[in-house]
Every structure is written in structure tokens, then in C-alpha cells.
C-alpha positions in Angstrom: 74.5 30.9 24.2 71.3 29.0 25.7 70.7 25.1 24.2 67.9 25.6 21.4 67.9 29.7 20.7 67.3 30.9 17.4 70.4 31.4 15.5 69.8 35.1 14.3 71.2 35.2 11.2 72.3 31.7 10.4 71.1 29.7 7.2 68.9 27.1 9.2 66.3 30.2 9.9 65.0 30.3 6.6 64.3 26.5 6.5 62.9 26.1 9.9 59.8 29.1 9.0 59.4 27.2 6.1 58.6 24.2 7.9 56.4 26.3 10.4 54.2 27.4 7.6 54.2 24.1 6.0 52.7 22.7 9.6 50.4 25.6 10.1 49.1 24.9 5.9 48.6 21.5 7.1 46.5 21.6 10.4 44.2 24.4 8.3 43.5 21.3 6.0 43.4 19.1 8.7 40.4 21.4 10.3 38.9 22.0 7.1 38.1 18.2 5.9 37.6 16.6 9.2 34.1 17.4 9.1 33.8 15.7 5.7 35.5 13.0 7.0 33.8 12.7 10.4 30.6 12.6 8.0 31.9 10.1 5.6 32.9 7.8 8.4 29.2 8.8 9.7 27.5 7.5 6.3 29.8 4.6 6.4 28.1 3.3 9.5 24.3 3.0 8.9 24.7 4.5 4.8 20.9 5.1 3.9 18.2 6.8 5.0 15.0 4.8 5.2 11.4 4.7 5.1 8.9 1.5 5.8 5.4 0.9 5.9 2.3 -1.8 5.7 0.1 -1.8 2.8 -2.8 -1.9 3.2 -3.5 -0.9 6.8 -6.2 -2.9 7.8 -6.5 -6.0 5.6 -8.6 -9.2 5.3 -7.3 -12.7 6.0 -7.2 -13.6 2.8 -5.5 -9.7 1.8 -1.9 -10.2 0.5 0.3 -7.9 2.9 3.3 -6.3 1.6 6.3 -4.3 3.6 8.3 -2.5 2.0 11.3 -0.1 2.6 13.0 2.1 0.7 16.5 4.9 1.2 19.1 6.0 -0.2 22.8 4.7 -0.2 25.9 5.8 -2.3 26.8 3.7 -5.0 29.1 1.7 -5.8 30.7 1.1 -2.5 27.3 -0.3 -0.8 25.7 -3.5 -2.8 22.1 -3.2 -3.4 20.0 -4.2 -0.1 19.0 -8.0 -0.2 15.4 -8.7 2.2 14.3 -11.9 3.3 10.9 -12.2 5.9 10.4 -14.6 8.7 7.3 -15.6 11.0 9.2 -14.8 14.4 6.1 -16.1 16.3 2.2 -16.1 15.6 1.7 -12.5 15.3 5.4 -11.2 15.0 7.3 -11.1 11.8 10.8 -10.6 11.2 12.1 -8.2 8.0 16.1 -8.7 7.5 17.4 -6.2 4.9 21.0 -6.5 4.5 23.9 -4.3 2.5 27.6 -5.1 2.3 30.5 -2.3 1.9 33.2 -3.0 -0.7 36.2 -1.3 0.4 38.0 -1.8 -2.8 35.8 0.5 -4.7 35.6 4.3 -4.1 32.6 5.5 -2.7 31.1 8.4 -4.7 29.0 11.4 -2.9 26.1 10.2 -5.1 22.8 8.9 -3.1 20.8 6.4 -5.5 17.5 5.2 -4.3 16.4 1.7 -3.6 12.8 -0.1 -2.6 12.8 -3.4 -1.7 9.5 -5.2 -0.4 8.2 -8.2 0.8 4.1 -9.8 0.8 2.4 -11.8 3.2 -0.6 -14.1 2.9 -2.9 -15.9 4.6 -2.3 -14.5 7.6 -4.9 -15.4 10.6 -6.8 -12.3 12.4 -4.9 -10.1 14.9 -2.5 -7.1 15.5 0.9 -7.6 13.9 4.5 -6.5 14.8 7.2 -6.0 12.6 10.5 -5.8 13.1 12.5 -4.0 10.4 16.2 -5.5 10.6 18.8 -3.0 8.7 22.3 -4.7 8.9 25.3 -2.7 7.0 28.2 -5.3 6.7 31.8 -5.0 6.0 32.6 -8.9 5.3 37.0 -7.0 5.1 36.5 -4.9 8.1 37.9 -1.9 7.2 35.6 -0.1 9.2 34.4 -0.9 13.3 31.5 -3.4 12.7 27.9 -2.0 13.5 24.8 -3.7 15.2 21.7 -3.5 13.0 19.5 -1.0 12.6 15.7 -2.0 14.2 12.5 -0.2 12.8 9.3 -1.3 14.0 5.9 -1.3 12.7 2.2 -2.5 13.2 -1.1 -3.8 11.1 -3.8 -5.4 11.9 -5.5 -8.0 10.2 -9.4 -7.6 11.1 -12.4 -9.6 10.7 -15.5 -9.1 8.9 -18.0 -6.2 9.9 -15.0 -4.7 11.4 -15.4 -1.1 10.0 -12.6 0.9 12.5 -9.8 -1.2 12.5 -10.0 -1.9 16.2 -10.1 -5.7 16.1 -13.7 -6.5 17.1 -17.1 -5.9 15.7 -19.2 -3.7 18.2 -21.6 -0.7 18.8 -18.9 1.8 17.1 -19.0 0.0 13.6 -22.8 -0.1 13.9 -22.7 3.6 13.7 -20.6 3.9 10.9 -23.0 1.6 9.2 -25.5 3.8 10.2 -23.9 6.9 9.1 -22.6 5.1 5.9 -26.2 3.8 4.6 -28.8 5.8 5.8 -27.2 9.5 5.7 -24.6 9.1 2.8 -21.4 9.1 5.3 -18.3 8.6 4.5 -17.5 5.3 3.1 -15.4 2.8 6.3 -12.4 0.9 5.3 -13.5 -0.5 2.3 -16.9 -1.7 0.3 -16.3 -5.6 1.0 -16.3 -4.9 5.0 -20.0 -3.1 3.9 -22.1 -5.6 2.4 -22.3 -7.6 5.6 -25.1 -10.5 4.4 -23.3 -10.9 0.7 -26.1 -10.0 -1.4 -24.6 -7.4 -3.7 -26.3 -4.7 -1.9 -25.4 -2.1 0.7 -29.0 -1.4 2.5 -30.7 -1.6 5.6 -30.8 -5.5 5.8 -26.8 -5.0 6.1 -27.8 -3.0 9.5 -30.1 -6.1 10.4 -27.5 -8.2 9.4 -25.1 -6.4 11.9 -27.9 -5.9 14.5 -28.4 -9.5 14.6 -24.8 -10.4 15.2 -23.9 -8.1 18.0 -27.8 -9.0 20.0 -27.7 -12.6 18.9 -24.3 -13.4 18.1 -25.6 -14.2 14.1 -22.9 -15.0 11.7 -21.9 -12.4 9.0 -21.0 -12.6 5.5 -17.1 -14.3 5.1 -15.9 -12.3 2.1 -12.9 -14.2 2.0 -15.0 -17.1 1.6 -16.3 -15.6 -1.6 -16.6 -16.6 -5.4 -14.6 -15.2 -7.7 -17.8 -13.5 -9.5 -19.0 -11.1 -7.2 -22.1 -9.6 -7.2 -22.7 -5.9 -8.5 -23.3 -4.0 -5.3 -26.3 -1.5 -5.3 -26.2 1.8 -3.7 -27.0 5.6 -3.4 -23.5 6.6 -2.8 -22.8 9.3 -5.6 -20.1 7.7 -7.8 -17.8 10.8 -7.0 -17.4 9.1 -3.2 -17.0 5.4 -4.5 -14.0 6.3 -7.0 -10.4 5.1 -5.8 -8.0 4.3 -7.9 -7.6 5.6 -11.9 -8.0 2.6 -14.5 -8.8 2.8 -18.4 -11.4 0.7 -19.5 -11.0 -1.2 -22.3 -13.4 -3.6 -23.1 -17.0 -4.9 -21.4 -19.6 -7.4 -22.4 -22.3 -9.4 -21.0 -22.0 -13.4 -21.1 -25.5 -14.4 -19.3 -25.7 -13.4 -16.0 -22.2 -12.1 -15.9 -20.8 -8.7 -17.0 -17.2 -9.1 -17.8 -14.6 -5.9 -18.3 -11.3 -5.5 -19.3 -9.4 -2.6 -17.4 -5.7 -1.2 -17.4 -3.9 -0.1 -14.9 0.0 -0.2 -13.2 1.1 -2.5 -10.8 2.3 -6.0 -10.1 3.3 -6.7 -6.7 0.2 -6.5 -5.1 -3.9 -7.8 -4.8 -6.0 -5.3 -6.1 -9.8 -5.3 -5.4 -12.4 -4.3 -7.8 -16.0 -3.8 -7.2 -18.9 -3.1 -9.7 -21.7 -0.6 -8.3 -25.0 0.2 -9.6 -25.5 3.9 -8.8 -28.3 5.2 -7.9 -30.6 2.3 -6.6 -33.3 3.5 -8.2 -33.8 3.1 -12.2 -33.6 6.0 -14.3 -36.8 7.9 -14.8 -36.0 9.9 -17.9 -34.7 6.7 -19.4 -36.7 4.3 -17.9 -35.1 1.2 -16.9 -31.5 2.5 -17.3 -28.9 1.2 -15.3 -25.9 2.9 -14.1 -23.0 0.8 -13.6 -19.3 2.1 -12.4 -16.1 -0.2 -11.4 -14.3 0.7 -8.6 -10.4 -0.2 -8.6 -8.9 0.0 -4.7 -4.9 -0.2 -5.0 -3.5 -0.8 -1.6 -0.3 1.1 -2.9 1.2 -1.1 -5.0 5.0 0.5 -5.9 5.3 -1.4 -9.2 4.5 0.1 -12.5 4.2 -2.9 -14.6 1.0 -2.5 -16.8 -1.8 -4.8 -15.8 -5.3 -5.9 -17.8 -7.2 -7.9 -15.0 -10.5 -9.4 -16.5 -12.9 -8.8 -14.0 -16.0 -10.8 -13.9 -19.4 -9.5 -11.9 -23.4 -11.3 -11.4 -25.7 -8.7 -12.5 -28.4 -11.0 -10.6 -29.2 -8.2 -8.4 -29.7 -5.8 -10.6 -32.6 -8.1 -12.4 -34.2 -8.6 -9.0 -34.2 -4.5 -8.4 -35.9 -4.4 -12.5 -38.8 -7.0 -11.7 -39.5 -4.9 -8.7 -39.6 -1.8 -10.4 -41.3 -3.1 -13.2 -43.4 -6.3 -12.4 -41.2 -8.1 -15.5 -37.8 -9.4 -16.7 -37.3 -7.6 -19.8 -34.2 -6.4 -21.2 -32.2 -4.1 -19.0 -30.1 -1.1 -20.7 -26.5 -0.7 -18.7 -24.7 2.2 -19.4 -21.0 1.2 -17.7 -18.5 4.6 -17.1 -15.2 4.9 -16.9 -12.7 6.1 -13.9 -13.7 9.8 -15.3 -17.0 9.3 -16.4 -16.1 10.9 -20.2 -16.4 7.3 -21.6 -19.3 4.9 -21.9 -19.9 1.7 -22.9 -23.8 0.5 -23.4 -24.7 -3.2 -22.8 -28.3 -5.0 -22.7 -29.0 -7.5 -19.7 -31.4 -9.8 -21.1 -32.0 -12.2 -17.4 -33.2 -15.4 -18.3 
């Protein structure tokens, strides 16, 4: 009898197709999970998906700049992401978001969401890099270590009478101003880029005002240069294209020259910008002397939800000037100011001194 044939008949049979089944249960089970496990060991390498951006995408110097990023990861096993931002050069700016694996604590297939962000201020005019650094640690190494993750983004901060975003003030904003204030055109990046001469209106002398600096090289308006009382802007725009962001008005009153409000809105991590317009430019004729008045609340995507009241503090100077011309006298001026939706009112009197 040959070394290693079957003994037909003899007890060790039995045990040895027992054992051949065992094997063949086990490598089905062995096919069946290494998928999930090939994916688990995946997830464990770079364990979120993720999503960044700049808000807002073309600001001012004196704009607060936020990044943010936000995934998901499963919890417990990965700690929550810790960010810390770094000036890498003069226009390059390092974001380093970093998560650590505990290998002691089993890692559920639940995905919970994070959003972590940073802000930037003061930041000088010029295009922007940034460098989104993801790092996925595992201080015990239990698992082959990983290099970090890079993402990359860009903003630009642009100066003043910049209307495209393209870093300089030229021919091309000129006709957005042009389409803008003489045929009711889309409004450009925002109001504050608009008014180029700072007088609370948005007219033809801005279009001088822009003439001038690109044929004489004339200085523009600095809006970042500013009070903290700015002027009620007059315009023709239709409130329906000047609305941005919802608010709830609250409160208004007039203290001299000055209209203050009370809004509410969410938020809290971000600048928001508010602007007052008086819409249309020219008074009221079935009411004469009536003044239309509507705040304008631009939120540069601010992801917090904290509810904020921001008094908000206006001149109505300009809106006296536009009443002597129309009437030859300084009398008391009726202001009707409307909410985000229009349904609510508030009437004020404007008495200029």
C-alpha cells in the first residue's frame, strides 16, 4: 500500500472530511469579510471624507476670512479633529487639522459629522493659497503610519472698485458699473465695492469717480477706512435685487442724524455687513415726501447658529440733502423702514437740523 492513500474503510476517514469541510467553512468566511476588512483597514487610513472652502470669496482687507472643513469620521475610535492656521509666507497660509486613532476602543460603523474652522484678518491685498493639512495619527501604531492628507484652495483679497474679483481696477469693472447704475444690472460683488466716492449714494458721480481713477489715476473711496456710521445709500435698484440675507427686525428709532435698528439673526463666527438703502431715489408722489428705507444683511456664510442682535447705526444725511432738493426745505421727513419680507413696517420722522 502507497505512503499517504486513503484508508478505505478505517476510522480516521470520517475525521479527516470533517476537517476538509471545516477548512472549506473557513476560507468561504475568509472571502466573505475580507472585503469588509480591506475597507475597514481603508477607513482606518485617511477616516473622513472632507469638504473645505473660503468664505467669503472675494473680501476686503479689513473682511475677516474664515476656512473651514468639515467630514465625517467614526466615532469613538477617531478623536475629534483639532485645527490650528499658520502664515506660511506673505500670501500662503498653512491649515493643520489633525485626528488621532485610539486602538483600545472599538471602532463602530457609525459616521458622525464634524466642522471645524479657522478666521483670518487683516490680511493685505493679493491672491491667497491654502494649504489644507489632514494628518490621521496613530501615537500606538497599530496600524502602518500615513502621510497627511493636502487640499488646496484660493481667495483673493481685492481692492477697492474692484467689482470682478480679478485683482485690479480696470475697463471691465467700469462696465459693470455701467451696467449696474444706469440699466438696473445685476448688482457686482457687493454694495461697499459700489459706492466708489463714499457719499451714501450709488449714481453717476460713482462712474466719474471710477472714470477719474482709471484716466487720472484719482484715488477712490477706502471703505475699510470707514466710520462705523455709514451712510444710507440711495438707489433705484428694486429692493427685490438688494435683499441677501433673512433677519427679523426688532426695533428702529432715530437719534438726530442717525437711524439706529435692532435686527436678529444666526451666526457668530463671522463679520457680517449691513447696509441701509433708500429705494427708490425719488420721493414718493402719492405720499409726498415719503421715504423708503430697507436694511440689507450680507452673511458671508457664517456656519454658526448662535442668535445675534447687532445694533446697527446709519447717517440719514443724504437722505435730507435728496428732501431739500426735492422740496426747496428741511422739513420733517416720513421713513417707512421694511423688514427682510416687506410684511412689517416700522414708521419714523427725520426731523434734520
Amino acid at each position: 500500500m502507497r505512503d499517504g492513500a486513503p484508508l478505505v474503510g478505517s476510522a480516521a476517514h470520517p475525521r479527516r472530511v470533517a476537517a476538509m469541510s471545516t477548512l472549506r467553512s473557513l476560507l468561504i468566511l475568509i472571502v466573505l469579510f475580507a472585503p469588509v476588512r480591506a475597507s475597514l483597514a481603508q477607513d482606518s487610513e485617511i477616516p473622513f471624507s472632507i469638504a473645505h472652502d473660503v468664505i467669503p470669496d472675494c473680501p476686503l482687507s479689513c473682511d475677516t476670512v474664515r476656512l473651514w472643513l468639515r467630514g465625517e469620521l467614526p466615532n469613538p475610535c477617531w478623536s475629534e479633529p483639532v485645527v490650528t492656521a499658520t502664515v506660511i509666507d506673505a500670501y500662503s497660509i498653512g491649515v493643520f487639522i489633525r485626528t488621532e486613532y485610539d486602538p483600545s476602543v472599538e471602532c463602530i460603523q457609525v459616521l458622525v459629522p464634524f466642522r471645524i474652522e479657522e478666521s483670518l484678518t487683516d490680511l493685505d491685498d493679493g491672491e491667497y493659497i491654502v494649504h489644507f493639512f489632514v494628518t490621521a495619527d496613530n501615537p500606538l501604531a497599530t496600524m502602518p503610519p500615513q502621510p497627511p492628507r493636502e487640499f488646496v484652495d484660493t481667495f483673493r483679497v481685492a481692492p477697492q472698485g474692484d467689482q470682478d474679483c480679478d485683482g485690479d481696477v480696470d475697463r471691465d469693472d467700469l462696465r459693470l458699473l455701467i451696467d449696474y447704475i444706469l440699466y438696473q444690472g445685476p448688482l457686482p460683488i457687493s454694495a461697499d465695492r459700489v459706492d466708489l466716492n463714499c457719499d451714501g449714494h450709488i449714481d453717476i458721480v460713482d462712474l466719474v469717480a471710477m472714470l477719474n481713477h482709471l484716466e487720472h489715476g484719482a484715488a477712490l473711496c477706502a471703505y475699510c477706512d470707514l466710520p462705523l456710521v455709514k451712510p444710507v445709500v440711495i438707489t433705484n435698484t428694486p429692493y427685490r435685487l438688494l435683499r441677501a440675507a433673512r433677519f427679523d427686525l426688532l426695533d428702529a428709532r432715530i437719534s438726530g442724524s442717525e437711524l439706529q435698528v435692532m435686527i436678529r439673526h444666526g451666526g457668530g463666527c463671522i463679520r457680517h455687513v449691513y447696509s441701509a438703502f433708500m429705494t427708490p431715489s425719488t420721493l414718493m408722489q402719492t405720499r409726498p415726501g415719503t421715504v423708503s428705507l430697507y436694511i440689507r444683511h450680507d452673511d458671508p456664510g457664517d456656519m454658526c447658529d448662535a442668535l445675534l442682535q447687532p445694533a446697527l447705526r446709519f447717517d440719514l444725511r443724504p437722505i435730507a440733502e435728496a428732501y431739500r432738493r426735492a422740496f426747496n426745505h428741511r422739513g420733517d421727513i416720513p421713513i417707512v423702514l421694511s423688514d427682510y419680507e416687506g410684511d412689517r413696517v416700522v414708521r419714523l420722522v427725520y426731523s434734520p437740523r
